[in-house]
C-alpha positions as CSV (number, residue, x, y, z in Angstrom):
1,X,0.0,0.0,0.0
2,X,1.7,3.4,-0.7
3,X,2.0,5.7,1.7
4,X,2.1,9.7,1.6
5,X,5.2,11.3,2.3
6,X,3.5,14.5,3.9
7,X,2.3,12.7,6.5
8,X,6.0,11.1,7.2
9,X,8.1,14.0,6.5
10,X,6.6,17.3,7.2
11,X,10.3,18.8,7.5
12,X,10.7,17.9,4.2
13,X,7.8,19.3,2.6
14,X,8.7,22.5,4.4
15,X,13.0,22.1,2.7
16,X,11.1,21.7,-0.2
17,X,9.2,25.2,-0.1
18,X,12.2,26.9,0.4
19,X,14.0,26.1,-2.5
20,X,10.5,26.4,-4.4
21,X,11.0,30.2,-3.3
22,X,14.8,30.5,-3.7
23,X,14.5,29.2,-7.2
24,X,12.0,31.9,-9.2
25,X,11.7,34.2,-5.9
26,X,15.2,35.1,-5.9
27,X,15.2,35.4,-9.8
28,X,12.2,38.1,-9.7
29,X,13.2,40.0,-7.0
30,X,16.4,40.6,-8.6
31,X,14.5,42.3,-11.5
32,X,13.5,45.2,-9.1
33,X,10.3,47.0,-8.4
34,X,8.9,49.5,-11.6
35,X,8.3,52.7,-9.8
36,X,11.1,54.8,-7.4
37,X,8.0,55.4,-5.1
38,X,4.2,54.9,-4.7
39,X,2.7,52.0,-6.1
40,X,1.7,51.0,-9.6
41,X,-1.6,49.3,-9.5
42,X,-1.7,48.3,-13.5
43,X,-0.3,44.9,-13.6
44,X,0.8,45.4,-17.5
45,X,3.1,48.2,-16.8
46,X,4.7,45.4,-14.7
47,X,4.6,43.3,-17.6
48,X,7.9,45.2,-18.8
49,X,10.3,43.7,-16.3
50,X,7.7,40.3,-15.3
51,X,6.3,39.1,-18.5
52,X,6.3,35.6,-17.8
53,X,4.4,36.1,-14.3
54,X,2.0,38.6,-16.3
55,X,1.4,36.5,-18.7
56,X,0.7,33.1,-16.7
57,X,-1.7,35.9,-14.5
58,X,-3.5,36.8,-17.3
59,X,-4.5,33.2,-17.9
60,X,-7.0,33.6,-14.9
61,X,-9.2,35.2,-17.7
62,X,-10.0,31.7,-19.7
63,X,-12.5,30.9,-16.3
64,X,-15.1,33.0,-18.1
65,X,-18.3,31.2,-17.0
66,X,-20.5,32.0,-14.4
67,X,-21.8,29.1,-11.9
68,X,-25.3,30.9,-9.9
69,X,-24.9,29.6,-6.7
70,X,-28.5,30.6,-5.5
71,X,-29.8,28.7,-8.7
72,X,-27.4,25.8,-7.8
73,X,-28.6,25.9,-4.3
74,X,-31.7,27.8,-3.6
75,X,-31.4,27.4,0.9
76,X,-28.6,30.7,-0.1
77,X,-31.7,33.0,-0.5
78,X,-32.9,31.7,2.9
79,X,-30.0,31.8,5.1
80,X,-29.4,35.2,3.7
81,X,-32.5,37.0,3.8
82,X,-32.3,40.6,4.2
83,X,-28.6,40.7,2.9
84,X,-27.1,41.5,-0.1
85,X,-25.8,37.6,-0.4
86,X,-29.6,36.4,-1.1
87,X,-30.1,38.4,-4.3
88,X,-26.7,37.4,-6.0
89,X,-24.2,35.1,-5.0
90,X,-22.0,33.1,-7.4
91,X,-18.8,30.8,-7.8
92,X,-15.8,33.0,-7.5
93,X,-13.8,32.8,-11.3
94,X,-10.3,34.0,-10.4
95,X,-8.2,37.2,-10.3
96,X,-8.7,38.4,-13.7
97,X,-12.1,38.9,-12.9
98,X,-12.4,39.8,-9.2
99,X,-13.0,43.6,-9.6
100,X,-15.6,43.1,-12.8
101,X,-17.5,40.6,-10.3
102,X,-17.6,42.9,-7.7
103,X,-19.2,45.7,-10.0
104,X,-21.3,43.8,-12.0
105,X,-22.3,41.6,-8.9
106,X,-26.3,43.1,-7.6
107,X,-25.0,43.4,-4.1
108,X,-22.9,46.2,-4.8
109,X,-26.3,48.1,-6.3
110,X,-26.8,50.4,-8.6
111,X,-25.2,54.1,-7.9
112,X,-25.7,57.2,-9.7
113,X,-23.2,59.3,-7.6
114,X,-20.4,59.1,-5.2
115,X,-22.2,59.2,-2.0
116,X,-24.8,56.7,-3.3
117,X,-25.9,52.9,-3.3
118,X,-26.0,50.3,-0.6
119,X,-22.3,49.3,0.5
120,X,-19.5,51.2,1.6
121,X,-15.8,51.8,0.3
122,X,-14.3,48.7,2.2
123,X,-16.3,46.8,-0.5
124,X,-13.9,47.0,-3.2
125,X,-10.8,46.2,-0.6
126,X,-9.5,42.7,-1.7
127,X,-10.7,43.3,-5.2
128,X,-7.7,45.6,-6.6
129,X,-4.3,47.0,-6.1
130,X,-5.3,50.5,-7.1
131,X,-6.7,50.2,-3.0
132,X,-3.0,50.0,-1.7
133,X,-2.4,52.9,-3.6
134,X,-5.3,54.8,-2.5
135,X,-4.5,54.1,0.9
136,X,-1.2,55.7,0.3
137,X,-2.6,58.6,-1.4
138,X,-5.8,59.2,0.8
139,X,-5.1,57.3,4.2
140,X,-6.5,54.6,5.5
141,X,-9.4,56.3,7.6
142,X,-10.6,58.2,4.6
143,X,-10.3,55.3,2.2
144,X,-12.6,53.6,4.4
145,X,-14.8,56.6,4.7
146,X,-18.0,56.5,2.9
147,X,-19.9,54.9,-0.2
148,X,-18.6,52.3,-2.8
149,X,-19.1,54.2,-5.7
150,X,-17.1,57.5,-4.0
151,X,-14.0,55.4,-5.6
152,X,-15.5,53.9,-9.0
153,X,-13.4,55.7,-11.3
154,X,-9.9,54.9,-8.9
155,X,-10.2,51.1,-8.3
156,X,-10.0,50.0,-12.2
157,X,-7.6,47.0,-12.2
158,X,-8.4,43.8,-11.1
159,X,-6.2,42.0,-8.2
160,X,-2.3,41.8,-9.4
161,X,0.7,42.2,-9.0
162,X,0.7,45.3,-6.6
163,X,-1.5,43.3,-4.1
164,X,1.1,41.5,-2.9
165,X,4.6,42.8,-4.3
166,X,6.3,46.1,-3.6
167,X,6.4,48.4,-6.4
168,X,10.1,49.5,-5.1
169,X,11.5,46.2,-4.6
170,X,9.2,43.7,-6.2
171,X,9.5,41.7,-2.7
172,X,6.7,40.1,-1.5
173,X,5.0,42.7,0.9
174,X,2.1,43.0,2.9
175,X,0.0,45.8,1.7
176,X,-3.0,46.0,3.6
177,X,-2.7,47.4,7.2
178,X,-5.3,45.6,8.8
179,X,-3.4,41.8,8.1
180,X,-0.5,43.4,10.2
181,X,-2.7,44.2,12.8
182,X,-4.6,41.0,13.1
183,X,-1.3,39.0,13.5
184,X,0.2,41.6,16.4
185,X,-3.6,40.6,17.9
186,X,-2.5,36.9,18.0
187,X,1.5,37.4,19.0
188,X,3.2,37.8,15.8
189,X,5.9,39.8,15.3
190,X,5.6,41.2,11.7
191,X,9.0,42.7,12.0
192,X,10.5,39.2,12.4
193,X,7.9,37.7,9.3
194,X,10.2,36.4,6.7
195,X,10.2,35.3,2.9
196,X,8.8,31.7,3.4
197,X,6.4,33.0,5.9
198,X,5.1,36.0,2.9
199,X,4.4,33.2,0.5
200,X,1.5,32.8,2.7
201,X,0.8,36.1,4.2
202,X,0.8,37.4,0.7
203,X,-3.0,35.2,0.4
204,X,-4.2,36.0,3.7
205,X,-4.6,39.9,3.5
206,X,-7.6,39.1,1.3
207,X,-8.1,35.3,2.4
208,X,-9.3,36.1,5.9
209,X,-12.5,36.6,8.1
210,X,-13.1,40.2,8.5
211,X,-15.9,42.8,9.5
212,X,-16.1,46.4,9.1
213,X,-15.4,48.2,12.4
214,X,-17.4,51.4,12.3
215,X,-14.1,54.0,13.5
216,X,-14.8,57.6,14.2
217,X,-12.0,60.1,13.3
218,X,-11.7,64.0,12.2
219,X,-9.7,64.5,8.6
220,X,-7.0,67.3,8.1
221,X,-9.9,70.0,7.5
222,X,-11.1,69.0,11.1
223,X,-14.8,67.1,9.8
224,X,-15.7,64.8,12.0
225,X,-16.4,61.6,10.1
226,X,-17.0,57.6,10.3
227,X,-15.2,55.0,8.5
228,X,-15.9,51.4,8.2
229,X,-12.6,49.6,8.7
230,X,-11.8,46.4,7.7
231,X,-10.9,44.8,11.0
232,X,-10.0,41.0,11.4
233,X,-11.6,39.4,14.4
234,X,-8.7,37.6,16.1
235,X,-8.0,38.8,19.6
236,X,-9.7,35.5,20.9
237,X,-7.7,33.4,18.0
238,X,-8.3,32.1,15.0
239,X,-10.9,29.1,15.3
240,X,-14.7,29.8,15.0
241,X,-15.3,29.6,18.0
242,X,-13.2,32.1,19.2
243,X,-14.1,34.6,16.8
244,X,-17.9,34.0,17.4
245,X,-17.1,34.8,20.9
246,X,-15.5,38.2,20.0
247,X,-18.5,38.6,18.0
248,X,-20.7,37.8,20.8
249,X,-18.9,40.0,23.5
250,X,-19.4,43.2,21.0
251,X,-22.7,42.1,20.0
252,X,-21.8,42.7,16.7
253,X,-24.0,41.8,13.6
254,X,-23.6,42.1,9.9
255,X,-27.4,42.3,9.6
256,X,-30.6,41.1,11.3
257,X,-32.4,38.1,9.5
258,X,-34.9,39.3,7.1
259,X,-37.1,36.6,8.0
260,X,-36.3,35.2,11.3
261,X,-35.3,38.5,12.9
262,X,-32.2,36.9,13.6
263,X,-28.7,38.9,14.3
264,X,-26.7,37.3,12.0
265,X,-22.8,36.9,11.6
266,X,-21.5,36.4,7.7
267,X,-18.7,34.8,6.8
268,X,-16.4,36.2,4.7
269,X,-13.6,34.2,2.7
270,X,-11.8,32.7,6.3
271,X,-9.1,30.7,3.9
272,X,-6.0,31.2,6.5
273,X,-7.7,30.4,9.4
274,X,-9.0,27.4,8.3
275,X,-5.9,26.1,6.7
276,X,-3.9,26.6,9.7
277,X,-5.8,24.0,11.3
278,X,-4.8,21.7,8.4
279,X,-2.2,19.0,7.6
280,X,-0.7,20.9,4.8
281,X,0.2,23.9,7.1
282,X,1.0,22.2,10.3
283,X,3.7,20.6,7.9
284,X,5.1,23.7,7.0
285,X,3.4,23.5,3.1
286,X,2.5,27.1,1.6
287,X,0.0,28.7,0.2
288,X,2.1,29.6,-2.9
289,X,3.7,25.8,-2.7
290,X,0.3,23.9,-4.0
291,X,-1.5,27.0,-5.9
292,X,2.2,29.4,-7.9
293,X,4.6,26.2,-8.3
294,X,7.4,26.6,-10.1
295,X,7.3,27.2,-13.8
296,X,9.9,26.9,-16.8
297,X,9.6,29.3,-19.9
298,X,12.7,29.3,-21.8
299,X,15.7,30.0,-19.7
300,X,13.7,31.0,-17.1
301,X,12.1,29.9,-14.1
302,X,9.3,31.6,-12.4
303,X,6.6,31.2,-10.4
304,X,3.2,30.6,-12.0
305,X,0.4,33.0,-11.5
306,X,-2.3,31.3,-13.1
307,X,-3.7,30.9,-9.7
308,X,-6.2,28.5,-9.5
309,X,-6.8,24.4,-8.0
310,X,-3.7,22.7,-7.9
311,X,-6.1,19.9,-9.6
312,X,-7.3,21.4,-12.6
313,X,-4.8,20.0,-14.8
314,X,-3.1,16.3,-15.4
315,X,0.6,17.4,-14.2
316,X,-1.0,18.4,-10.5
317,X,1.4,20.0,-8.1
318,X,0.1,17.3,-5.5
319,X,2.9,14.5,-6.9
320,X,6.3,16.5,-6.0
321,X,5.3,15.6,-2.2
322,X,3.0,12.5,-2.7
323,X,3.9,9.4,-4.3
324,X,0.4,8.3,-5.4
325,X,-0.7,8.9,-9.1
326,X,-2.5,12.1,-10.0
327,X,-5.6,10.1,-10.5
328,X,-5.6,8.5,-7.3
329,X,-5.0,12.0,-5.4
330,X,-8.1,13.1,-7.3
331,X,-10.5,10.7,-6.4
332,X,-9.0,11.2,-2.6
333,X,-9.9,14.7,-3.5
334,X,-13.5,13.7,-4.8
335,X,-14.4,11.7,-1.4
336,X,-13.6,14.6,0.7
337,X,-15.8,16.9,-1.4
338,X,-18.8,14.8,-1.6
339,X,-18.7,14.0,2.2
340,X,-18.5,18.1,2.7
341,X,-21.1,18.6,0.2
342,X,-23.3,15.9,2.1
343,X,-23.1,17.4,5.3
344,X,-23.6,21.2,4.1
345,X,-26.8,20.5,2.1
346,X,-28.3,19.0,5.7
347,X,-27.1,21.6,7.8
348,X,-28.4,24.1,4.4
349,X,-32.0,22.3,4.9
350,X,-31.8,22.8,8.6
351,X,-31.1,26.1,9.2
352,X,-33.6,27.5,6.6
353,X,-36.6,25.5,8.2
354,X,-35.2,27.1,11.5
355,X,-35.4,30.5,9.8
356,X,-38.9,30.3,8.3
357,X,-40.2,28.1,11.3
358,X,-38.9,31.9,13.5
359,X,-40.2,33.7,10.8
360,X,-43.7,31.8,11.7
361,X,-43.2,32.1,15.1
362,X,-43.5,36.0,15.0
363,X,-45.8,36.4,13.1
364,X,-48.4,34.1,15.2
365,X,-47.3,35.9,18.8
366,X,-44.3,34.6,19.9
367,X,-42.7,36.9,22.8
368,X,-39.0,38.6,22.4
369,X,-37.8,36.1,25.9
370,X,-39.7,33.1,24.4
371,X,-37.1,33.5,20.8
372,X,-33.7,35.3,22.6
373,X,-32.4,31.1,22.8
374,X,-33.9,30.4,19.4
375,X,-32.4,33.2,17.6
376,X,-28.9,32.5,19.7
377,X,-28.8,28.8,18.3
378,X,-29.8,29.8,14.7
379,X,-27.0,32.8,14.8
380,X,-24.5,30.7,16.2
381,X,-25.6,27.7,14.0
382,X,-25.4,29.3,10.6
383,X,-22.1,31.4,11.4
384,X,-20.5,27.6,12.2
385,X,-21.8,26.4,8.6
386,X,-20.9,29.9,6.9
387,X,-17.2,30.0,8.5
388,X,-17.2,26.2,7.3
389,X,-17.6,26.2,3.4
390,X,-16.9,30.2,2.8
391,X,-13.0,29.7,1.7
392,X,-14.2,27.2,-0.9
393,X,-11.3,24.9,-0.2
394,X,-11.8,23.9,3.3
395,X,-12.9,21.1,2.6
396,X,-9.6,20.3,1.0
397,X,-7.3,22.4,3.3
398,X,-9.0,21.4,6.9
399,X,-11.2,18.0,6.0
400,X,-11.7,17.6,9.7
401,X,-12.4,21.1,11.0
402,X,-14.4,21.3,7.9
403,X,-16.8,18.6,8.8
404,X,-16.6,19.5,12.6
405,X,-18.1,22.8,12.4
406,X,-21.1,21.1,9.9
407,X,-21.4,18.6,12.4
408,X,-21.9,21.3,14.9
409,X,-23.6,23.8,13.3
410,X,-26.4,21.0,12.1
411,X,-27.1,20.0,15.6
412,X,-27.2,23.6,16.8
413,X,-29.6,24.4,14.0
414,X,-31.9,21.1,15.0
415,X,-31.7,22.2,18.5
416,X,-33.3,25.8,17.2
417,X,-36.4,23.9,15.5
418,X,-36.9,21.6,18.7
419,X,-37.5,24.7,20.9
420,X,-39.2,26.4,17.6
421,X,-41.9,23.4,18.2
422,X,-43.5,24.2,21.5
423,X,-43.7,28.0,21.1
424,X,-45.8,27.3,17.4
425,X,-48.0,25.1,19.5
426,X,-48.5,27.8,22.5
427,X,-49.4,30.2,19.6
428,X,-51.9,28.3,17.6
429,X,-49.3,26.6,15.0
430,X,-48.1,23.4,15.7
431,X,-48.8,22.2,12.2
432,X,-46.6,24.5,10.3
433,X,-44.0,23.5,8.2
434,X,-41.5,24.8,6.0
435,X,-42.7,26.2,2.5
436,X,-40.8,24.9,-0.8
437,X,-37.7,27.2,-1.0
438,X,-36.1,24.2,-3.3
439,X,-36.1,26.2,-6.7
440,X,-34.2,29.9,-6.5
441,X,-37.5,31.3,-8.0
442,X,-39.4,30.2,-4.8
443,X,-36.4,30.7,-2.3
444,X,-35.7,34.8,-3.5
445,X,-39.6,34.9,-3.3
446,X,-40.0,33.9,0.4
447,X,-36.3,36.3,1.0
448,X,-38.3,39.2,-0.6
449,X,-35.8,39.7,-3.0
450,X,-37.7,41.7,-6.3
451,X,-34.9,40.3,-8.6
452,X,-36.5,42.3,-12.1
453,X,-36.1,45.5,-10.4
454,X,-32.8,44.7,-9.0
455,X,-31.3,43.6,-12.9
456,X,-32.7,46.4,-13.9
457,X,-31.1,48.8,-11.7
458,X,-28.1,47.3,-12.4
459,X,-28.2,47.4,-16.0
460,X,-28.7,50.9,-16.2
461,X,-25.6,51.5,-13.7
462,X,-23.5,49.6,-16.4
463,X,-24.9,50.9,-19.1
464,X,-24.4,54.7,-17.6
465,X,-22.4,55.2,-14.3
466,X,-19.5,52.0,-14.9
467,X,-18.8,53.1,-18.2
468,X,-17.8,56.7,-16.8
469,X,-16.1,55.1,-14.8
470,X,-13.9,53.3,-17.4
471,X,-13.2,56.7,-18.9
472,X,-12.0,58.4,-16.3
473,X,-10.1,56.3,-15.3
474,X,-8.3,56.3,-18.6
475,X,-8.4,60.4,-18.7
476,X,-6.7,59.4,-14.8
477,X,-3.8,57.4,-16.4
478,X,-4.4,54.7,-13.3
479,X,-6.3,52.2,-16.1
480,X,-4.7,51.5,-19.1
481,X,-6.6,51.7,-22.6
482,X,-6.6,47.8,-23.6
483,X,-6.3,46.5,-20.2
484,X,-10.0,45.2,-20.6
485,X,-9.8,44.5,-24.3
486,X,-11.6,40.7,-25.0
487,X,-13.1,40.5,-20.9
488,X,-16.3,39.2,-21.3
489,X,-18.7,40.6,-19.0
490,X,-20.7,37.7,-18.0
491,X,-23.3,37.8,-15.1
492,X,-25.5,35.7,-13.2
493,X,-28.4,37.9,-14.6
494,X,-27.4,39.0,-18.3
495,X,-29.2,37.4,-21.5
């Protein structure tokens, strides 16, 4: 029977990153940065120096199609009711597009000025690198000062090379403020962070659980204002637990339940935490290792930025540490998947019964101190499922913790609908169940989400607002003319 060598030789794995990094890293950071100071946030005027990294970066743009999660799994609309999430939520396709998805996405609205729409600036934060240079430019108080659209016509270019390299040096670097500050919260010493450690890092300023911390400040001209600053909830540590708890003890929400009245918690993307409960980290395995290996293009080796699953192609990263074929490493792959995908559709069904069973509840009488345990369990529940499947790859990354917090937030959720059943019966509903939420149709219905006048909205923002956008930019400089040339502009909603 073969054996992994992961398992066996951690230390290994973790010699074997190291010269990953001090075979192409060493080669592009001798090249130099591409601007004496500031920070260039088009990745093709990077392309002079890096065309091999551009280039493989640019390859991100061939995942074109759009998967509708909603459609693909109506419960979405449920658990999100009242939040942007429920009226458009799909498969994320890659750095090429991140910044088109976010404007063309309906949860970002539909603006017609700079002080309009329904989210704020912090919105576009892990989308580009013209935000690093904002923050630069503007500080990071007023950055995160106001409406989305204030910045439309500044953050143009899509996340590259900027995000995580230093426009001086070309070193890896940490550009967002609020990762430094998370790690000091849990003991690190940035100061002492070093290469191997940034071919993480790099991931994680975007790759993380956050929430935006409402901050009041006073600007240079002495107005008092409020920003909402991405902050990253790690005084208590990193597991879900302990973030729920510093959740709990701020009685923060990100928005109360449309349907259940629920204060609810939403996961974000919490990819670093997640893996650093997993085998591949606690063996000293990088982020970069599995998803930039090491590529050869003529006399030169680099490392590829065509960042994507380590599995989509036959030649998978996965064999320079294991010794099993590709094909058996995929079907290991597979089994971990399904049993994730088993687990989440029960604790889906369970916590959107739970909703509309509350949602009933209140409607036939049901007292604030007869629903404070209800609404607890359901919060706590679905913010166990939501941290569990929100990085996408958790199930690959942490196959244990993964299925843990499912485990957990099913019976938490089932625990909700047992004391749901004996205040329906003190109100006169004991026979209610659940309606059909199993098509998106019915599910978006039941959320209250008008999707017609929401595609509209949105259509006339991109028909009229994002295209002035585009302009300006241009007239800026920051966007380059053909940067967008051939990007197709594909949507959830679009005929």
């Amino acid at each position: 029977m073969r054996k992994t060598s992961v398992l066996l030789a951690g230390s290994l794995v973790a010699v074997g990153a190291v010269l990953a990094f001090s075979g192409p890293g060493i080669a592009e950071m001798a090249k130099g940065g591409v601007l004496e100071k500031g920070v260039e946030g088009r990745s093709d005027k990077w392309a002079e120096k890096y065309p091999n990294q551009y280039n493989s970066w640019k390859q991100t743009s061939e995942n074109d199609s759009i998967t509708d999660m909603i459609a693909k799994k109506p419960q979405l609309a449920i658990l999100w009711a009242g939040y942007g999430f429920a009226k458009d939520y799909n498969a994320p396709r890659g750095h090429f597009y991140a910044l088109q998805s976010n404007v063309n996405s309906l949860r970002t609205g539909a603006p017609v000025g700079p002080d309009t729409g329904p989210m704020p600036t912090a919105c576009w934060t892990c989308k580009s690198p013209d935000v690093p240079r904002i923050m630069e430019r503007d500080g990071e108080l007023e950055y995160f000062t106001g409406k989305w659209a204030k910045y439309g016509n500044e953050i143009v270019n899509s996340i590259g090379c900027a995000d995580c390299h230093s426009s001086q040096t070309g070193e890896l670097q940490i550009s967002r403020p609020y990762l430094t500050k998370g790690l000091e919260a849990i003991g690190v010493d940035t100061k002492k962070v070093d290469s191997e450690d940034m071919r993480t890092l790099a991931c994680a300023q975007c790759h993380v659980e956050y929430y935006f911390k409402k901050t009041e400040w006073t600007d240079k001209d002495g107005n008092k204002k409020t920003a909402g600053v991405v902050t990253l909830p790690w005084d208590n540590g990193l597991s879900a637990e302990a973030m729920e708890k510093y959740y709990d003890d701020i009685n923060f929400s990100d928005w109360t339940h449309g349907i259940s009245k629920t204060p609810m918690l939403k996961a974000q993307h919490p990819g670093y935490e997640i893996y650093s409960t997993g085998i591949h980290a606690k063996s000293g395995v990088s982020c970069a290792d599995c998803h930039m290996p090491s590529k050869k293009e003529g006399d030169e080796t680099f490392s590829d930025h065509h960042i994507a699953s380590p599995l989509a192609t036959d030649d998978i990263v996965c064999v320079g540490c294991h010794d099993q074929d590709a094909e058996v490493i995929k079907a290991v792959v597979e089994e971990k998947l399904e049993r994730k995908e088993q687990l989440m559709e029960i604790a889906m069904d369970n916590l959107a019964k739970a909703h509309l069973e509350a949602g009933k509840a209140w409607e036939v009488g049901a007292t604030e101190d007869e629903m404070k345990d209800i609404l607890t369990d359901i919060r706590h529940a679905q913010w166990k499922w939501d941290y569990s499947i929100a990085s996408h790859g958790s199930f690959f990354h942490a196959p244990e913790e993964t299925l843990r917090l499912l485990a957990v937030a099913n019976e938490t959720a089932q625990q909700a609908r047992l004391k749901l059943i004996p205040v329906l019966a003190k109100h006169g509903a004991a026979g209610f169940a659940a309606p059909d939420f199993s098509t998106k149709e019915k599910a978006q219905a039941l959320a209250g989400v008008n999707l017609a006048k929401l595609v509209a909205e949105k259509e006339q923002f991109k028909a009229t607002l994002a295209k002035e956008w585009e302009k300006q930019a241009i007239e800026k400089g920051v966007l380059s003319p053909d940067t967008r040339k051939g990007m197709s502009d594909n949507s959830s909603y679009s005929k």
